[in-house]
C-alpha angles and dihedrals in degrees: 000000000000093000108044094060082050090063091042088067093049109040091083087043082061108043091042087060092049110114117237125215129233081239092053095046087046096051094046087048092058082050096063101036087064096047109115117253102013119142111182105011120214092241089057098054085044093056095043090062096061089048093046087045085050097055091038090052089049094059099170107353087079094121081065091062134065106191134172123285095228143334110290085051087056093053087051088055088055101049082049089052092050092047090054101029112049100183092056101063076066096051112094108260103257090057099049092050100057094042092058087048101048083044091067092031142031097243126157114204 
C-alpha cells in the first residue's frame, strides 16, 4: 500500500518534466483552436508572449525583423518550420520557437 501511494505522488512529478515537442505543442494548439466557445485559447497568449519578449529583446533594431503580426501568424510560421525543416518538429518547444524567430529576426533571449 505504501508504495502505491508512493507512485501516486510522483506520478504527476514525472509527466510535468516530460518535454514536450514543437510537434506535440502544435498539435495541441490545433486541438484547442478547434474547441467550441473559446474565446482566447491558452496556446495563443503563449505564443503572444514570445512575440511580445522578442520585440521587447530588439529595442531599437526592429526595422531588421519582420515578425508576425499575432499568434495565430506565428503558428502558421511553425507548421511552416516543421514542413521545411524536418529536425525542428523534434526539438522541445521552447527551443523551436526561438530558433524560427531568431531565424526572421537578431534577438538575444
Amino acid at each position: 500500500m505504501k508504495a502505491l501511494v508512493f507512485l501516486l505522488l510522483l506520478t504527476p512529478l514525472s509527466y510535468g518534466t516530460e518535454p514536450v515537442s514543437l510537434e506535440t505543442f502544435v498539435d495541441d494548439c490545433d486541438k484547442e483552436n478547434y474547441a467550441k466557445g473559446v474565446d482566447t485559447t491558452y496556446c495563443e497568449s503563449y505564443l503572444f508572449g514570445f512575440l511580445d519578449s522578442t520585440k521587447l529583446s530588439l529595442g531599437k533594431n526592429k526595422s531588421d525583423c519582420l515578425l508576425p503580426n499575432n499568434a495565430k501568424s506565428l503558428l502558421a510560421n511553425l507548421k511552416q518550420a516543421m514542413a521545411t525543416i524536418n529536425k525542428i518538429g523534434k526539438l522541445h518547444y521552447d527551443s523551436a520557437i526561438w530558433q524560427v524567430l531568431n531565424e526572421q529576426c537578431k534577438i538575444s533571449h
